[in-house]
N, C-alpha and C positions, 0 to 999 in steps of 0.2 A: 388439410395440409396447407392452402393459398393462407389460412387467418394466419395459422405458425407463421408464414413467411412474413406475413403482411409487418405481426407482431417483430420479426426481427429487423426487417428494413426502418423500424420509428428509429429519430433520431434521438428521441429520448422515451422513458420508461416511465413508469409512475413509482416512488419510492415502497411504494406496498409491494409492486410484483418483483423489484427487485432482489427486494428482502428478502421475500418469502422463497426468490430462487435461490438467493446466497443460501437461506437456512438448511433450505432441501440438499444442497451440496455440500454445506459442511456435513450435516446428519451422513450423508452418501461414503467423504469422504472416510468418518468415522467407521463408520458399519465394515464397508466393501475395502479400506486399506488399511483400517487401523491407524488412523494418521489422523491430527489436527491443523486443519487451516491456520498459517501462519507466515509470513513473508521476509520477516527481518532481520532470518537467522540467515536466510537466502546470499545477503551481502558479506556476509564475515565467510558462509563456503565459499562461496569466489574469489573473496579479498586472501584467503588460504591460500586456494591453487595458485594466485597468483605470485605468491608471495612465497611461493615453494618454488614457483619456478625460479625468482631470482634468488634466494637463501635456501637449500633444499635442507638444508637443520632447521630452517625453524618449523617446520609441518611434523616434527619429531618429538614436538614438546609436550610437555602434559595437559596442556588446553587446546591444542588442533589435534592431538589423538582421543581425549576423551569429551572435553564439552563442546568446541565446534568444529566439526571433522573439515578437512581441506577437503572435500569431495565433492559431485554434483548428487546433492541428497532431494529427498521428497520437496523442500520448499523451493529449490532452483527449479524444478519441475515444474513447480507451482506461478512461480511468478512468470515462466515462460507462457506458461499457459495464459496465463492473466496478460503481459504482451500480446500474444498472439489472438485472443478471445477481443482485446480494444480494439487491433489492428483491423479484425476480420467483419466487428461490429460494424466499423466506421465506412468501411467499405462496401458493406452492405445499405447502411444507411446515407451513402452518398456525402458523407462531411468528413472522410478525411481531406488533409489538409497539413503541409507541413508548415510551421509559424516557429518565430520568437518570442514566445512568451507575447503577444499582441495584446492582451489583456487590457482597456481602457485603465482600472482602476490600477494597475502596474505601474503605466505609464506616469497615470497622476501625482502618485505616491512616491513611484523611485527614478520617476524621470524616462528620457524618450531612447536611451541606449540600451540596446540586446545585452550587450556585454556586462553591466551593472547589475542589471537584471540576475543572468544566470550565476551570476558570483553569490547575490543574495541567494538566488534557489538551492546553489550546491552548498553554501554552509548551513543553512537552514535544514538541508537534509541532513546533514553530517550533526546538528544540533538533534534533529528527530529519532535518528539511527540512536543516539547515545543515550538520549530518554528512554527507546523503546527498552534498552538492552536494560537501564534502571529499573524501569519499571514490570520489568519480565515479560515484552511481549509488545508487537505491536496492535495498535485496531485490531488486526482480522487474529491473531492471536489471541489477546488478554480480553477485549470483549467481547467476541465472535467463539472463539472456542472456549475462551473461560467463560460464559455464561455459560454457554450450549452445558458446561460442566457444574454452574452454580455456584463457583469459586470465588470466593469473596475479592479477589484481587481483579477480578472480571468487573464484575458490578461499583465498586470503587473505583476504577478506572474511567469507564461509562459517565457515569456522575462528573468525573473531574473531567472528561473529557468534555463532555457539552457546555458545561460551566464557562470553562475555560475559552472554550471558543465562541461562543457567546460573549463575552467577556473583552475577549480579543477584537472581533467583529466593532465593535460599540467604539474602542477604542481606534482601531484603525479607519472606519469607513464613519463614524458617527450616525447620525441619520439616514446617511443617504442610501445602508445595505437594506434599509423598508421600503425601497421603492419599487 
């Protein structure tokens, strides 16, 4: 039981046992709920409820009753947990920390303001959220449960995903991301 422990206090993991924990947890959540890991549908249930509270017609309509329900469904559950699983990591491993975006190569790139910063982050999410929704899924959706399922729209993803970022990488940091 002290190595478990030991093993949850590291402040970081080795990408193999990570993996191999996420896969074990999708398979789980497969099996035991009948449910596929996925997180991006998470924000459209919320943006629902909340959006019922100020227009209570529009959660009436034929896409918040059939394709994304206003409700708190399995992926709100989900991404809570995923909150609350970083929160309790980091706490354990002694590095939480609350910051702005402190990031050196942030700095470098978009300059020395929070505010700049998190404007970049929140439309860059809102560009991510609208690709995911493109592309039917995000990360732990289209390549995490669509492989887990062999789904070609999985493995395609994958592909363009590492590409891409790699790609990006090269392009934003030049050299200096091999150091």
């Amino acid at each position: 039981m002290s190595w478990l422990v030991e093993q949850l206090k590291k402040p970081r993991w080795t990408p193999y046992a990570a993996g191999a924990l996420l896969g074990i947890v999708a398979v789980l959540a497969l099996v035991l709920n009948d449910q596929l890991i996925g997180s991006s549908g998470s924000f459209e249930n919320l943006a629902g409820i909340l959006g019922g509270l100020v227009v209570p017609a529009m959660t009436e309509t034929f896409y918040w009753q059939y394709i994304m329900p206003a409700a708190i469904t399995w992926q709100v559950v989900l991404m809570a947990g995923v909150f609350i699983g970083a929160m309790v990591s980091s706490l354990l491993s002694g590095t939480f920390k609350w910051r702005l975006i402190p990031d050196e190569s942030w700095k470098q790139t978009r300059g020395p303001k929070p505010v700049k910063r998190w404007i970049i982050a929140f439309i860059g999410g809102i560009i991510l959220e609208y690709g995911a929704g493109i592309a039917g899924g995000c990360t732990s959706g289209l390549a995490i449960a669509g492989t887990l399922q062999l789904a070609p729209a999985g493995l395609v993803f994958i592909i363009g995903l590492f590409t891409s970022g790699i790609i990006t990488s090269i392009i934003i940091h030049g050299r200096r991301w091999r150091a």
